[in-house]
C-alpha positions in Angstrom: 24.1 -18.5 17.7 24.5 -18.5 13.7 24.4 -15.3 12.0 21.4 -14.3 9.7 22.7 -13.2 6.2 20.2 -10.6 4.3 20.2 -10.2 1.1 18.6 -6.9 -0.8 17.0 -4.3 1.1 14.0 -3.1 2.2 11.6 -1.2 0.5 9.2 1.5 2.4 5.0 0.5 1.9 4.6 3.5 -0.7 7.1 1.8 -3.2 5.2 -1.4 -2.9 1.6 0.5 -2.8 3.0 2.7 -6.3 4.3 -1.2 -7.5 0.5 -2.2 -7.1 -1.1 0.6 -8.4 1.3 0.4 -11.8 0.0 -3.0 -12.2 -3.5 -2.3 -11.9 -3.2 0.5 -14.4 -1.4 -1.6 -17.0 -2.3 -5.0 -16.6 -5.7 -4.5 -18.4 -3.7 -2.9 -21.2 -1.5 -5.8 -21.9 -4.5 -8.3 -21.7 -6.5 -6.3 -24.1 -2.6 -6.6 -26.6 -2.8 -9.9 -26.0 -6.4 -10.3 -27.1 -6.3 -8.2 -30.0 -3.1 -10.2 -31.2 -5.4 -13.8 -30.2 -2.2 -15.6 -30.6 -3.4 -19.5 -31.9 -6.6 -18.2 -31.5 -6.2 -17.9 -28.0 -6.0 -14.4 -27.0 -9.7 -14.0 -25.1 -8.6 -16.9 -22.8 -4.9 -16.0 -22.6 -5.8 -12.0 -21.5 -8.1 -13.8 -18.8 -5.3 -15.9 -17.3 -3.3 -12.6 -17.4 -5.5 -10.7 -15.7 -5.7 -13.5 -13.1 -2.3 -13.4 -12.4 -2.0 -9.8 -12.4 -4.8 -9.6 -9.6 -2.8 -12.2 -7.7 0.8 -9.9 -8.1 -1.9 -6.5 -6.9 -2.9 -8.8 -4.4 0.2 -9.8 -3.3 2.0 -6.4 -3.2 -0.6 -4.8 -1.1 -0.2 -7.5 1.5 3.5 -6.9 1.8 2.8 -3.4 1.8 1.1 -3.6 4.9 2.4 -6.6 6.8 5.7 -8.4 5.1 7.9 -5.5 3.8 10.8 -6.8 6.3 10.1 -10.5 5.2 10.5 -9.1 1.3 13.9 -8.2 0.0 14.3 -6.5 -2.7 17.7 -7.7 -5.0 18.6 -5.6 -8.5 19.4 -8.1 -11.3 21.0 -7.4 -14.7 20.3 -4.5 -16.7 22.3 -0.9 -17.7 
């Protein structure tokens, strides 16, 4: 029988429900910067594709909330 190696841990549903809910507050705040700025004249359709794959992340993070937490590690990277 191999042995299963595990990386990260596992995180309880409210930490990926709080995760979700953090995106959904300031995702339409970053599209609106990135509008605003309209980077190369861009910044109507570049806070759209945003937004798209914000929803997807929101999306995402309430499904493995309810049904993959255990499939989902969680690994720190970098940082102080």
């Amino acid at each position: 029988m191999k042995a299963r190696v595990i990386w990260g841990h596992e995180l309880p549903k409210e930490t990926w429900l709080s995760a979700a809910d953090n995106i959904q507050k300031a995702a339409p705040l970053i599209a609106n910067i990135l509008k605003k700025d309209n980077i190369g004249g861009q910044g109507k359709e570049s806070a759209e594709e945003f937004m798209t794959d914000m929803q997807l992340a929101y999306t995402a993070m309430l499904y493995v909330a309810e049904f993959a937490r255990d499939k989902c590690r969680f690994i720190p990277v970098g940082g102080d």
